[in-house]
N, C-alpha and C positions, 0 to 999 in steps of 0.2 A: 545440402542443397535446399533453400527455402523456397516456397511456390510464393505466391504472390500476395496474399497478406503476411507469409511470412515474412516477405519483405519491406512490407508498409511500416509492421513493427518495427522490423531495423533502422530503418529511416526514421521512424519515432522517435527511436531510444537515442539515435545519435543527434536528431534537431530538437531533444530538449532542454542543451546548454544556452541554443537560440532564444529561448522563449523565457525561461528560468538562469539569472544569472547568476544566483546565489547555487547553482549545483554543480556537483562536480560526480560526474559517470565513472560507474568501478564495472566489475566483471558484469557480466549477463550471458541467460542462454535463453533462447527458444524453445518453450515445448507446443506440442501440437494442440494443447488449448489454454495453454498459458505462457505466461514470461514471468522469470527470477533474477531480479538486478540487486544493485546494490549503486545508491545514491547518496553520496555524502551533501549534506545541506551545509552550505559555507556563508561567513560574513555574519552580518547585524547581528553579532553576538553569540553565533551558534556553537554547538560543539559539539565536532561528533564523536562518535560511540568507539570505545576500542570493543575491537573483533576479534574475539575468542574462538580457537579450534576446539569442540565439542563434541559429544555425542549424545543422543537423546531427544527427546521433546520441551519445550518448557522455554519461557525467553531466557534470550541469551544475556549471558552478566553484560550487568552495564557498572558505569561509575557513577560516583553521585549527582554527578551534574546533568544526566540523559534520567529521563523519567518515564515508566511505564504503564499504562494500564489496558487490561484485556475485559472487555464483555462482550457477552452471547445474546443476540436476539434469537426468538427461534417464532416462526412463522406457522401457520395451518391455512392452508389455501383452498376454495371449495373448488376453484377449477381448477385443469392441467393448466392453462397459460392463463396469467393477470400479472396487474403493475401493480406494484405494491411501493408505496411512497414509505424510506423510514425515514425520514430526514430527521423528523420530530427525533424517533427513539436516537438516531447519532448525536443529535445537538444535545440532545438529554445527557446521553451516557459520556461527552465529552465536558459536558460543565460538571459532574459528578465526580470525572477523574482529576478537575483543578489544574489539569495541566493546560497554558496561557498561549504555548504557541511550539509548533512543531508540525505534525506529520500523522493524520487520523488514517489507516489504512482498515479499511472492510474491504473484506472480502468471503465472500459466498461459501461457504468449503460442502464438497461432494454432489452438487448439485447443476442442474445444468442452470447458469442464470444471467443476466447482464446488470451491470452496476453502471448505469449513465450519472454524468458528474458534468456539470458546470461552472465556471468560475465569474 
């Protein structure tokens, strides 16, 4: 039973074939301060990833044609709450990794925090 952003998300996750036509929606669940989907990106050339059953940490095998790369910002903040702009450091660390066009995912880990995004 989802309370009511629980269900904003839902309604999200399912109207954003509407918006994005190149995706196609696989599983997803709801947690209580996050969501874990799986988006396949379709068309103008894409290809997605085969999905391997694993156990562990570490990304998951891809083939040669999906390309990866991971880096770590890490922040020291003098107050409890401030904005903190990294666009800079993303746009850096995405021209770094050479990779032309796909899918930049940050995200915050362990921390309480919001990642506002515009297109």
């Amino acid at each position: 039973m989802l309370n009511d952003p629980g269900k904003s998300v839902e309604f999200t996750w399912y109207d954003l074939p509407n918006h994005n036509n190149n995706v196609k929606l696989d599983e997803f669940v709801i947690m209580p301060n996050h969501i874990h989907g799986i988006i396949t990106i379709v068309g103008a050339g894409s290809k997605p990833a085969l999905i391997h059953k694993r156990a562990g940490h570490g990304p998951a095998p891809t083939k040669d044609y999906m390309k990866s790369f991971t880096h770590y910002l890490w922040f020291n903040t003098k107050n409890r709450q401030e904005f903190v702009n990294i666009t800079p450091q993303v746009e850096e660390a995405v021209a770094k990794s050479g990779i032309k066009e796909g899918l930049c995912l940050v995200n915050a880990m362990h921390i309480t925090s919001s990642v506002f995004t515009h297109d």
